[in-house]
Structures are given as C-alpha cells and as structure tokens.
VOKOL-666356 format. One record per residue (C-alpha): residue in three letters; y, z, x. Coordinates in steps of 0.02 Angstrom, whole numbers, plus 50000, padded with zeros to 5 digits. Layout:
N
alaYZX...
This chain:
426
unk493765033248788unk491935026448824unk492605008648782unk494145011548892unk493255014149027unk491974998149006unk493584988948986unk494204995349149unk492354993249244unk492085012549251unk493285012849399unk494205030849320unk495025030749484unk496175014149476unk496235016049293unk497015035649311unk498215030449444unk498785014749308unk498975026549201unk500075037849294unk501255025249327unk501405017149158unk501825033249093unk503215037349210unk503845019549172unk503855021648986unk504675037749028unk506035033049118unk506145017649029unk506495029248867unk507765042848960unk508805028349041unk509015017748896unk508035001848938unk509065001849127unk507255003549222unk506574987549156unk507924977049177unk507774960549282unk509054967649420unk508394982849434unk506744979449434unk506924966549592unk507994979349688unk506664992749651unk505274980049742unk506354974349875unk506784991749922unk505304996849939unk504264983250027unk504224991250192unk503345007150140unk502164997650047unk501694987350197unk501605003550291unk500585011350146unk499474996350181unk499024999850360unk498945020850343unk497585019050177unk496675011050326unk497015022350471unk496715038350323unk495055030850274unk494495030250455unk494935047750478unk496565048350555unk498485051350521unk499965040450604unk501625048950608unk502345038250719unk502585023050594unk504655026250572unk504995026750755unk503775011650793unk504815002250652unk506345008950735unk505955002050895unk505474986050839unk506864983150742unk508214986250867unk507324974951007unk507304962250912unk508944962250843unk509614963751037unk508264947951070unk509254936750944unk510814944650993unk510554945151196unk509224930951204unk509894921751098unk508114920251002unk507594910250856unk507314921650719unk505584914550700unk505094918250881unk505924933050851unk504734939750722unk503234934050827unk504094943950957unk504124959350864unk502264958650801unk501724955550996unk502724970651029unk501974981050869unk500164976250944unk500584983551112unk501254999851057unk499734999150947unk498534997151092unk499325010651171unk498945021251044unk497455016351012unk496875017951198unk497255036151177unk496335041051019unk494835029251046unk494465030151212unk495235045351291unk494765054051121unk496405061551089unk496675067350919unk497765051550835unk498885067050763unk499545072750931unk499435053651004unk500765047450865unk501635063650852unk502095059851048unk502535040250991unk503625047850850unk504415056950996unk504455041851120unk504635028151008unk506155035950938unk507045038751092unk506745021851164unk507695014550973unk509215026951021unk509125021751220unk508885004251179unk510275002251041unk511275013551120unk511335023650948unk512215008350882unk511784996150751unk511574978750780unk511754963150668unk510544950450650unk510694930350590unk510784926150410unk509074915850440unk508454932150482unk508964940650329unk507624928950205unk506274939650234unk506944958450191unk508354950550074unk507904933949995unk507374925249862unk506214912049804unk507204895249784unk507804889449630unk506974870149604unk506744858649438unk507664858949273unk508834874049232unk507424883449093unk508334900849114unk507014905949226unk506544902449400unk505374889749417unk504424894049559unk504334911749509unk503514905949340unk502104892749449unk501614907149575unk501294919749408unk500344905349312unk499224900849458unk498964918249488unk498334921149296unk497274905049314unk496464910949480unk495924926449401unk495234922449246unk494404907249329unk493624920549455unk493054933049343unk492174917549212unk491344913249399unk490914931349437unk490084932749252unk489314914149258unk488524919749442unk487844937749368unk487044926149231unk486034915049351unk485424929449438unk484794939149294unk486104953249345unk486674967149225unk488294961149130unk489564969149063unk489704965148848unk490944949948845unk492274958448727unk492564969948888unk492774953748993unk493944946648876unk495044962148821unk495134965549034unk495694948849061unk497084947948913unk497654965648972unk497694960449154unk498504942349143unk499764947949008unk500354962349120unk500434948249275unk501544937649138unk502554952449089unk502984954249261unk503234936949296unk504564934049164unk505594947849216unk505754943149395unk506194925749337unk507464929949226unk508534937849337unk510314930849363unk510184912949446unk509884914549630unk508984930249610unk507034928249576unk505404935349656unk505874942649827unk505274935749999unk504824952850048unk503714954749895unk502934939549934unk502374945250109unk501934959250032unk500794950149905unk499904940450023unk499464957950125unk498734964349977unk497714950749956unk497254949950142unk496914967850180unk496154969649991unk494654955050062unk494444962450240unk494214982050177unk493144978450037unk492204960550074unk492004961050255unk491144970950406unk492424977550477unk493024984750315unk491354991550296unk491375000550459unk492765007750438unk492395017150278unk490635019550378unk491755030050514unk492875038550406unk491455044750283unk490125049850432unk490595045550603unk488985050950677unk487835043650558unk488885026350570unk488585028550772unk486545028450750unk486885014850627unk487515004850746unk489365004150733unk490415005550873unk491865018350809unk492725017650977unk493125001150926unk493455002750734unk494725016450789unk495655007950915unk495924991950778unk496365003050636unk497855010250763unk498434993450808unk498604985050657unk499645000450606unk500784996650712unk500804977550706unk501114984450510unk502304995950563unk503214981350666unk503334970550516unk504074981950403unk505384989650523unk505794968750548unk505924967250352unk507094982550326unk508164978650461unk508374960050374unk508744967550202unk510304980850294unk510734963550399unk510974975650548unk509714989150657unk510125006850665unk510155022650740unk509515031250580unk508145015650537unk506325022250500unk506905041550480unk505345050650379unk504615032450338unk502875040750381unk502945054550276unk503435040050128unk501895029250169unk500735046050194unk501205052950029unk500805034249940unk499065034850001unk498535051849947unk499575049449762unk498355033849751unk496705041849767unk496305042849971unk495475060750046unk496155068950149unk494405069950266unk494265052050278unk493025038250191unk494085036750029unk495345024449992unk495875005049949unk497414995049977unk497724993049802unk497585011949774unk498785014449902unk500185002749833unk499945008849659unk500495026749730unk501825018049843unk502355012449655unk502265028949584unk503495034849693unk504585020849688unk504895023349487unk504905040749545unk506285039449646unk507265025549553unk507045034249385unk507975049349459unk509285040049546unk509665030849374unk509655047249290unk511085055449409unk509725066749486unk510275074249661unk509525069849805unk508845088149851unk508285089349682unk507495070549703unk506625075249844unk505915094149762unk505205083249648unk504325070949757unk503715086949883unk502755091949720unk502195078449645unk501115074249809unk500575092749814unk500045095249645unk499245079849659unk498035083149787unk498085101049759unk497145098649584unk496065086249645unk495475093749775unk495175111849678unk494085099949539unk493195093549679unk492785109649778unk492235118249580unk491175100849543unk492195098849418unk492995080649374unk494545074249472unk496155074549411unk495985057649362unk494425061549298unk495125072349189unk496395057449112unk495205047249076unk493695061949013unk493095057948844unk492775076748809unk493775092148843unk492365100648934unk490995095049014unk489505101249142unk489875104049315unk489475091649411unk487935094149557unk488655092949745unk487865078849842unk486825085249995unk487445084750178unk487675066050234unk485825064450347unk486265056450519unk484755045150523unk485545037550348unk485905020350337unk487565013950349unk487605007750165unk487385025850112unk488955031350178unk489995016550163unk489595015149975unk490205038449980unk491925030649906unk491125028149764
C-alpha cells in the first residue's frame, strides 16, 4: 500500500474516489454481462450526463467558497426555454443563441450574487427564492409547453465528432484528440520532473513516475478506443468535449491561479482571508455568477440533446450536482474541494445510476440507493474526522488496520497568512 500511494503522489483522496468508481464499474460490468462497457452504452452514459457534470463543475466552486446553490435546475430551466422561443420567435442563429443564453445565465447570476455578497443574504435562502422564481418564469415563459429547437442546435447536447480519413474501424478524430492528450501528459510530467531536477527539488523515485504515467495514459487509451469504436457516426460526444475543455479550464483557474486561491482562502477562513487581503465580497459574488453562466450552459446542452425545452427541464438537477461534489471529497463547511473531485463523484453516480437501470432496478429503489450512498458517504467521513480518525478514503487506501488517532489542528489564527489556509485542503 506504501508504494500505491507514491504511485498515486500521496493524494489518498483522488486515489479513494478512483477507486470507488472502478469498483462499481467492475461490478456492474460483472452483474450485467459485459453491457456497461460497451461502446453504445458507454457514450450514452457520458452524453447523459454532461449537464450535471458541468453543473458539478460550478457548485465544487460555490461549496468550496462556503455556499450552496439550489437554484441551478430552474436557472437551466429558464435558460433553456428562452432560448428555444429566441430561435423560434427571433428567429436567432443558434450560435447567437447560445451567446444569448450565457449573457442571460450571467445576469441571473449577478442577481444572485448581489444578494449574497453585498446585501449578505445567506446564498441558501437567495437561490432557494431563484429556485422559486426562476421556475415560474420557465412555466410563464413556455407556457408549460415544450418547444423545439434547430437541428444546428442539437450538435452540442447530441452530436458527435466527425468522421474524417480512411475507414480504420475507429473514428479518427476520436483516436488524434486521445493520442495528443497521452503525449501532452507524459511530455508535462518529464517537464515537471526535468524542472524539479534543475532546482535541486525533492523527486519522487522514477519507477513511480513511470508506473503513474503507464497507468494514467493506458486508462486515457482504454477510453479512447471505446468511444471510437462505436457504430460509424457515433464517436466522442460534443457535449463531452465541452465538458473536457471545462475541466481543463476550471482545473487551471482553482488550482494555478489567484482567484482560485482566494476562493479556497474564503471558504477555509473568511476572516483570516479578509486581514489577508482578499476581498470576499468579491470572490462571492463571482463564484455565484459563474454558477449560473454554468447553470445556463448546461440547461442549453440538455435541451439540445431532448431537441425540444420543457415544462419538466432541470427538475432536482441541484440536488444531482450537490450530491457529486460531496461523493468526490468536498466539506460540507467550505475550503475543500477540486473540479476533478467533483466529476469523479458526478461519475460515481452516473455508473450508479446506469448500472441499476441495466439491471431492471426500479426507479424508487434507484433512487433509495443513491439517497444512501451520498449519506453514508459523508456520514462516515465526517464521524472519522470529528474522532481524528482517517477518512473514509483514508481508510481504502490505510496500509494498516489500525492506526493512532490523529492530533486535531488548532483554531485557524486570524492574523495567519493566506497560504496557511488556502493550502487547509490539504
């Protein structure tokens, strides 16, 4: 176990939450006789579930800063439908269309934020009055009917990446975007290793480098052939692609940036991040507004993939994005948290929820199960946390049955430095 976790950087964290979802994969892979894993499947399963992973994306943010959103499903509601009746009505391009609905995601997001950064409102009652308002306005403005939107529309909740080149069984571009991904990060972590050298830094052995990488890039292959091999004019979906490039985005600006920083900074110790010198006004009035830009986007990409805008569009969508936050590691008290955490959990219950379906499970029973899952979850955590005792995913990835009890860190000082509570995800 010692070497599993050099191998995985000693991040027990990631690696537990990994873990957690390989296993229900295997298991599900095992009870449904190979149907989880299979090409068609597997790009339904990611193209069904692209909005609440984008939504996941923006609550790990507003949840690290301290906050809860529950107004997500109604914001994507109300998107949706106005600009379905824009196309429809306006007769707008679907391109200005989107740009439309992001312009009117970062208004209701200023809104929002107005109220819980500035008027100090608790963001709980704020978006519990948007899910209220936000939801009415979808019925009012649809007139509780759904609305169809343009096949040019449809690309990015139901399309594909294009088929191009000579007919190898796979699709091409599907095949270029995994090998350039595989070359980016080996070539990144050999520049990472070659830059610790020339500073004299502390480096991990090389075997660990090596058996990361193979683990890491053969996974990204894995994944790569079986979205390519679906049946021709299926491949990698649009929607996963917008989704990859938000990862990557929001992954840079939370963990490599100063805004990111801050925003851990005001989650972990709002005070203390005040005398340091951040302005949490601010911080909290951005997190709110790109959750509803987010919120915008994703309510745009579902109403693509059901080529219409409904009545019933974004019901309990919050609740889905909340739960895939705290399944992938964020506290509940703010500070804690990353993107990729967030979709891993978003992924969890995805295979959660697909597993069942393939497995005839009821939908009551489905969602028992789900209700649980999340509880026991943080439930356990939180008890190993409160006793000093490892995490739950501390415990998956323990090398010894028992060990010591761990000390309590002191009461965060005010007068700290910033750096001291950014780096409390640790």
């Amino acid at each position: 176990m010692k070497h599993l976790k050099a191998v995985f950087g000693n991040d027990t964290r990631q690696f537990g939450m990994i873990f957690a979802l390989i296993a229900l994969i295997v298991f599900f892979q095992v009870r449904t006789n190979g149907l989880l894993l299979t090409p068609t499947n597997v790009i339904n399963l990611f193209q069904g579930n692209s909005y609440i992973l984008v939504l996941a994306i923006g609550m790990v943010l507003v949840i690290i800063a301290g906050h809860i959103d529950l107004s997500v499903g109604s914001v994507a509601a109300a998107v949706g439908i106005s600009v379905a009746i824009a196309m429809r009505d306006w007769s707008l391009p679907w391109g200005l269309a989107i740009l439309f609905g992001l312009l009117i995601g970062a208004i209701i997001g200023a809104w929002q934020g107005f109220w819980v950064a500035y008027v100090g409102i608790p963001a709980f009652i704020v978006t519990l009055a948007g899910m209220l308002i936000f939801r009415g306005l979808n019925q009012k403005i649809g007139d509780s009917d759904s609305i169809p939107v343009p096949n040019g529309y449809q690309v990015i909740g139901r399309g594909y990446l294009p088929e191009f080149g000579p007919l190898t069984g796979y699709n091409n571009l599907t095949l270029i975007i995994g090998l350039a991904l595989i070359a980016a990060i080996v070539t990144g972590a050999l520049r990472t290793r070659r830059n610790q050298r020339k500073i004299g830094a502390d480096m991990a052995p090389m075997w660990t480098v090596v058996v990361r990488l193979l683990l890491i890039c053969g996974a990204i292959l894995a994944v790569t052939l079986l979205f390519a091999s679906g049946r021709r004019g299926t491949s990698f979906p649009v929607s996963g692609l917008i989704l990859g490039v938000l990862v990557l985005i929001y992954s840079f600006v939370s963990s490599r940036t100063v805004i990111g920083r801050h925003v851990y900074a005001v989650g972990g110790n709002k005070h203390a991040a005040e005398l340091s010198g951040v302005k949490s006004k601010q911080i909290n009035f951005l997190v709110m507004m790109n959750m509803s830009i987010l919120a915008a986007l994703a309510g745009m990409m579902f109403v693509a993939r059901s080529t219409a805008s409904g009545p019933s569009d974004g019901v309990n969508w919050e609740l889905d994005a909340i739960a895939a936050v705290f399944i992938g590691g964020a506290a509940v008290s703010g500070g804690v948290g990353t993107v990729v955490g967030s979709i891993v959990g978003g992924l969890v219950m995805a295979v959660l929820n697909n597993g069942m379906q393939l497995l005839s499970v009821g939908a009551d029973d489905t969602s028992i199960i789900k209700g649980l899952v999340l509880l026991l979850a943080v439930a356990f955590d939180v008890y190993n946390k409160s006793q000093g005792r490892p995490s739950l995913i501390g415990r998956l990835t323990s090398g010894r049955r028992d060990r010591p009890a761990v000390e309590q860190p002191a009461p965060a000082d005010p007068a700290r430095n910033i750096s001291e509570t950014v780096h409390t995800e640790a």
